[in-house]
C-alpha positions in Angstrom: 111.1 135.7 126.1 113.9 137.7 128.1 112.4 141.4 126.2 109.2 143.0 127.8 106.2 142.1 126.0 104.5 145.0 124.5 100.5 143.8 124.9 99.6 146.8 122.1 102.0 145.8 119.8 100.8 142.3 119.7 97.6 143.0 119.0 98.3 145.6 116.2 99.7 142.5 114.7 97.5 140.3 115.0 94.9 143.0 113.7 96.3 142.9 110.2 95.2 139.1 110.2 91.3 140.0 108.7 88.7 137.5 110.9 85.2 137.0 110.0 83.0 138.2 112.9 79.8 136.5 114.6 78.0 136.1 117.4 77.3 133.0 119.8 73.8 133.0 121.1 71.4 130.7 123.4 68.8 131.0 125.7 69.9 131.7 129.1 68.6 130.1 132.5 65.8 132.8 132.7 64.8 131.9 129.5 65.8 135.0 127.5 68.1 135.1 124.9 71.9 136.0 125.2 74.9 136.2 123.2 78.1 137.4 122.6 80.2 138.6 119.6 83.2 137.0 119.0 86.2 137.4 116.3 87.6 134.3 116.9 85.2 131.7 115.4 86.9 129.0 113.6 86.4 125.0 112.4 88.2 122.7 113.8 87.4 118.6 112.6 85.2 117.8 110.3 84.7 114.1 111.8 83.4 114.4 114.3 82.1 117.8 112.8 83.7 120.4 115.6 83.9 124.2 115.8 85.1 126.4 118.1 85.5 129.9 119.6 87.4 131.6 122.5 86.1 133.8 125.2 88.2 135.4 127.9 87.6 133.9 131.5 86.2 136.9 132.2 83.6 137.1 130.2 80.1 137.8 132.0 78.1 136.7 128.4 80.1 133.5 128.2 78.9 132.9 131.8 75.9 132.7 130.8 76.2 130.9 127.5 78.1 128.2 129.3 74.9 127.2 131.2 73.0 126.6 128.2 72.6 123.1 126.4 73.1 124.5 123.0 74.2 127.4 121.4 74.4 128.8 117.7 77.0 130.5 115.9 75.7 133.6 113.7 77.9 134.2 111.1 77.1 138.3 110.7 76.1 139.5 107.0 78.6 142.6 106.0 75.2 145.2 106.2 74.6 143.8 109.7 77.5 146.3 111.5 75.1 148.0 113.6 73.2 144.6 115.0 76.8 143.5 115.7 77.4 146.5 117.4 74.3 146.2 119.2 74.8 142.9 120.5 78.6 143.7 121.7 77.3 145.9 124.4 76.4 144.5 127.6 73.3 144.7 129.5 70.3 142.8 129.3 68.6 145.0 126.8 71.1 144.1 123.7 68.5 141.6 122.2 65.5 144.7 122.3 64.2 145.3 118.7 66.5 141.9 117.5 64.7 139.5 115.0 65.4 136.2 115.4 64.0 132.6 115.7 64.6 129.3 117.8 67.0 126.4 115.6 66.4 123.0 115.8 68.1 122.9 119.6 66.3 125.9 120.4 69.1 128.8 120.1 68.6 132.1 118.4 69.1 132.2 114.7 69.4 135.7 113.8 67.2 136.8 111.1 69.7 138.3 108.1 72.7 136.4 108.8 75.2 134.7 106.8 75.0 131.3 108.1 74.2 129.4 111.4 75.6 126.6 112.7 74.0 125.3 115.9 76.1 123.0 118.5 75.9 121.4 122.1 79.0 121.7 124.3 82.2 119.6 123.2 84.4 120.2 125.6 85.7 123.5 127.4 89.4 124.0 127.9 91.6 126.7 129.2 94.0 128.1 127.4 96.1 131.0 128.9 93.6 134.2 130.0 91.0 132.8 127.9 88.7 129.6 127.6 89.1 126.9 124.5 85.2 125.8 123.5 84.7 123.2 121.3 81.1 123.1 119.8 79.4 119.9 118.4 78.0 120.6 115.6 74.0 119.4 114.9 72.4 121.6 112.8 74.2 124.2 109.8 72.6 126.2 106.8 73.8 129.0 104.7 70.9 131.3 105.0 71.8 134.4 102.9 74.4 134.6 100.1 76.0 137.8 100.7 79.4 139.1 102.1 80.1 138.6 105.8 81.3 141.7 107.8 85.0 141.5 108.7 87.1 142.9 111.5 90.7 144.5 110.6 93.2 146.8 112.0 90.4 147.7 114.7 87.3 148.4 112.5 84.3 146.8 110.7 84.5 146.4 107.0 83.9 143.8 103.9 85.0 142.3 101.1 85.2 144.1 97.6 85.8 142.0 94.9 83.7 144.1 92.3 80.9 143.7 90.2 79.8 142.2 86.5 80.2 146.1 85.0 83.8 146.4 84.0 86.1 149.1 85.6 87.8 151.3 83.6 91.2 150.4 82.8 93.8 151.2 80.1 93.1 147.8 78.1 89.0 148.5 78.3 89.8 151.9 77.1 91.9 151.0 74.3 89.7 148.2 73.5 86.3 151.1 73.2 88.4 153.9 71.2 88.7 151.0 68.7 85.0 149.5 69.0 83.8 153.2 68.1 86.2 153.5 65.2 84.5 150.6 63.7 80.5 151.4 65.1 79.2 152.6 61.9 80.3 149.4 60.1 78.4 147.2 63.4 75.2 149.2 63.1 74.7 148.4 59.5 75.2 144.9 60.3 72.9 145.3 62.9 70.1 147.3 60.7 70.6 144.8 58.0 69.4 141.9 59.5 67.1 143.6 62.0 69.9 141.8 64.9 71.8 143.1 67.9 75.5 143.5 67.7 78.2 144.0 69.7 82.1 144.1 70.1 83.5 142.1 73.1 87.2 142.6 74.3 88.7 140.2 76.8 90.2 141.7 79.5 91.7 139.0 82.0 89.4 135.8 82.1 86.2 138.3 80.7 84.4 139.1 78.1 83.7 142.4 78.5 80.9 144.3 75.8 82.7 147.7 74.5 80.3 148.4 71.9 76.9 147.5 71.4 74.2 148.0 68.6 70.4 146.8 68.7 68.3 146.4 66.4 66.2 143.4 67.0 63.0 143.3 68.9 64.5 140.7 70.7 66.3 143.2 73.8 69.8 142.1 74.8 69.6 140.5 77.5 73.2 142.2 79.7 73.7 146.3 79.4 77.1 147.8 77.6 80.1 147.0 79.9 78.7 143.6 81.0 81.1 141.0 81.9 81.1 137.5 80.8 83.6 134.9 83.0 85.2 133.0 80.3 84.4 129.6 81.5 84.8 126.6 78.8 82.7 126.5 76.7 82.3 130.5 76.4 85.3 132.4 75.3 86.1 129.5 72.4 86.8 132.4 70.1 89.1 134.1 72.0 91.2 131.4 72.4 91.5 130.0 68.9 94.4 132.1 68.4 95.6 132.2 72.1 99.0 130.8 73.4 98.9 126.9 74.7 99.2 128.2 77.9 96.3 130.2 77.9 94.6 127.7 76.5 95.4 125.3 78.6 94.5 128.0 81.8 90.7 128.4 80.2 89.8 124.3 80.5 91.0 124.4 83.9 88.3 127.3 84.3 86.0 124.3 83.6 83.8 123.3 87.1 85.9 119.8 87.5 88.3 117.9 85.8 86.1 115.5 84.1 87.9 113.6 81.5 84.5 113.6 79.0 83.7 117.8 79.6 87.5 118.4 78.8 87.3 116.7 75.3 84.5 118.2 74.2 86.1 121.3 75.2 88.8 120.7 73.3 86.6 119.7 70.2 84.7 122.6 70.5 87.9 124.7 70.6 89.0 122.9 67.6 86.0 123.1 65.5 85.9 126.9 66.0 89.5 126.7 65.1 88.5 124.8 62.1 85.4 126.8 61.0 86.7 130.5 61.8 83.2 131.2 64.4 81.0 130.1 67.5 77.6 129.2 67.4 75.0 128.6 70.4 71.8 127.3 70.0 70.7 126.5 73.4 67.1 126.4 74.5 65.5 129.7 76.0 65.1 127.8 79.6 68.8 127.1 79.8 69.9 130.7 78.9 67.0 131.8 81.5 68.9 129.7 83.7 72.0 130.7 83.2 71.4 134.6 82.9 69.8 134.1 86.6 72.6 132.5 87.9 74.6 134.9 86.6 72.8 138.0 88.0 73.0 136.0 91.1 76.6 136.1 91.0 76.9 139.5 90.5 74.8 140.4 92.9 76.5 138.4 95.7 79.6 140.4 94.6 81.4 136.6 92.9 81.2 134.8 96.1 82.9 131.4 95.5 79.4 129.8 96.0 77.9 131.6 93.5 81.0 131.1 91.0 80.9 127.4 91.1 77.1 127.1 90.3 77.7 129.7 87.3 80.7 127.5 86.4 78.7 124.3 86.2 76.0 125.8 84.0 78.3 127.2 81.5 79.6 124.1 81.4 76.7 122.5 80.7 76.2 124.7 77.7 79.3 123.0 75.8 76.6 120.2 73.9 74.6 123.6 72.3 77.8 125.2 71.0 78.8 125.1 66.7 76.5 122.3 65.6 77.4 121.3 61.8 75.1 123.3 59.6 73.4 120.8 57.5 71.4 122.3 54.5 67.8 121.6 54.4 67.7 121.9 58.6 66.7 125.0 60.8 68.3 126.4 63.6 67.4 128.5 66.8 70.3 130.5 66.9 71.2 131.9 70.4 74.7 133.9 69.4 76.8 133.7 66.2 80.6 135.1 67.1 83.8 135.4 65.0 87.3 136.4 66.4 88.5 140.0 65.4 92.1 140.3 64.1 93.3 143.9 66.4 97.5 142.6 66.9 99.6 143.4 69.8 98.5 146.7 70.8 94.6 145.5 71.8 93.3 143.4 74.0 91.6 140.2 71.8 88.0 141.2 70.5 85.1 139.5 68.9 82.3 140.5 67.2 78.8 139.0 68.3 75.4 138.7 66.8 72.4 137.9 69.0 68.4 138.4 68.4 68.2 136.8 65.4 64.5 135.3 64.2 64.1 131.1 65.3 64.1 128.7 62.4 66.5 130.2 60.7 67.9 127.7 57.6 72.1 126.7 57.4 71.5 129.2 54.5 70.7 131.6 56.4 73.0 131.2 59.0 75.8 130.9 56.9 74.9 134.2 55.6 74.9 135.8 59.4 78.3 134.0 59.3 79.9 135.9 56.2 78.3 139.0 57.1 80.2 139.0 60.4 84.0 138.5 58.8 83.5 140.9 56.3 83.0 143.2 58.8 85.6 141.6 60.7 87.7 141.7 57.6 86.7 145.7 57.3 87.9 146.2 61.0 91.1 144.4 60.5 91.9 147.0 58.3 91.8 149.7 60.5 94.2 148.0 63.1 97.2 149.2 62.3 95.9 152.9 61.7 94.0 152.6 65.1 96.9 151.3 66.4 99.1 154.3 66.2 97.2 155.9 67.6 96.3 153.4 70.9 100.0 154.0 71.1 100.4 157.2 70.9 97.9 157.7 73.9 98.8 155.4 76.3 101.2 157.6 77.7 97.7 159.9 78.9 96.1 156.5 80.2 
């Protein structure tokens, strides 16, 4: 390097790089516990399982740490800024007040954090102005599902990738000035057969409730603006009239690439194709199930963990989804949905019947059935009137 090296420059750019942030604790030689925070915690071999972080030579915490047998990564939760704080001062008092509890090797496991991994000493090398440890890992466990605090461009922060109620956007709002144009026609429906009803739009890979009249004593079970990820076999509707691509983009939403879930899938798609609507009739414990997992989701703010156990029990709803109605049988009908025709200007929407009574006959249910087109059919006439003016107002959006 033949120009001067500008130390503050380098770590400006390094600081738009986000790391994770978490702090390395043991019990020290006079038996107390220590630890220091550290942004550079990172895996390294998964056989022999091997992590590692990188303290400066100067460090007075690592000195002590070193001395340890064991020590336990704490992988800080993104509500746990002021512990990390705490703990990034030095003294012997940084642990006063801390909750934690002994691992398996006997290192502090702080109560609230993301995950701990607990490890005997590896091998220590140095590297520049600042020491290489590698940690042998023993002992691991996610212990809270939640965001974990971050450290960019100099400060504390976290994650944001929103929640299960839809932001508003100019599709959503195009997608709501038309569910209310049609509301009078959904709440009849809805009165009619003593039923809740709603309009759903899909905005991206959601199904997102615009419009939503109840009238069953049976409550709906997500609030007005809920957001349902279109995982196969949900969303069948919406893409019965969707592009091959898009199609093809919504299996792979699937939790694997199992040849067996991928054609039913595809015979689901094509029996909705066929028939012109969506039935579920699953049982009450796997919508229980499922509406847990999902309110877990939503409430870990879609943390990949979370996504792939809601994406495995959608999937397994694909066997409960448009069963042949055979006359003379009943049916526990969970939702009844039929595609909305709204053209280029509007998002695709669907209109969706839940709360209906159990034991319902294919009578019956084919009458839910026609009742939701003809409404459908009623909407589809006010598309191209709705649409003028959607278009005329996108230019206030």
């Amino acid at each position: 390097m033949t120009t001067a090296f500008d130390a503050g420059l380098f770590r400006e750019t390094l600081g738009h790089y986000p790391t994770g942030v978490a702090v390395v604790t043991a019990i020290g030689e006079d038996g107390n516990p220590a630890g220091m925070v550290v942004g550079t915690f990172s895996s390294v071999s998964m056989d022999p399982p091997l992590v590692a972080f990188f303290p400066t030579k100067t460090s007075a915490s690592f000195a002590i740490l070193r001395n340890a047998p064991a020590f336990c990564i704490n992988v800080f939760a993104s509500d746990q800024e002021p512990l990390c704080r705490q703990l990034a001062t030095g003294g012997a008092a940084k642990f006063d007040g801390v909750q934690w509890r002994p691992g398996p090797l006997g290192s502090p496991v702080l109560d609230g954090a993301v995950s701990w991994i607990e490890c005997t000493y590896a091998e220590i090398r140095e590297a520049g102005d600042h020491f290489v440890v590698l940690g042998l890992v023993h002992e691991f466990a996610v212990q809270r599902s939640t965001l974990p605090l971050l450290f960019f461009q100099g400060g504390y922060g976290r994650f944001s990738p929103g929640s299960f109620v839809a932001a508003p956007g100019p599709e959503l709002i195009q997608a709501a000035q038309f569910a209310e144009s049609v509301r009078s026609q959904v709440e009849e429906l809805a009165e009619l057969f003593a039923v809740n009803c709603s309009v759903l739009a899909q905005i991206r890979w959601d199904a997102v409730q615009v419009l939503a009249a109840n009238a069953s004593t049976v409550a709906e079970s997500f609030p007005l603006g809920h957001r349902q990820p279109l995982i196969p076999p949900f969303g069948a509707v919406f893409m019965a009239q969707a592009a091959e691509s898009d199609i093809q983009e919504w299996l792979l939403r699937a939790p694997d690439a199992d040849p067996d879930r991928r054609a039913l899938n595809e015979a689901l798609l094509a029996a909705v194709k066929t028939r012109g609507y969506s039935l579920l009739t699953a049982t009450p414990e796997a919508l229980q199930r499922h509406e847990a997992l999902l309110s877990a989701f939503e409430q870990s703010d879609r943390l990949p963990r979370q996504e792939r156990a809601v994406r495995q029990a959608t999937s397994e709803l694909a066997a409960h989804f448009t069963p042949e109605l055979i006359p003379g049988r009943t049916y526990d009908l969970t939702t009844v949905v039929v595609l909305l025709e709204t053209g280029p200007d509007l998002p695709p929407m669907a209109l969706r019947m839940t709360g209906m009574s159990p034991g319902a006959s294919a009578a019956q249910v084919q009458t839910w059935i026609h009742s939701l087109q003809q409404v459908a059919s009623a909407c589809r006439k006010q598309t191209a009137s709705s649409s003028e003016l959607l278009s005329a107002s996108k230019g206030h959006l």
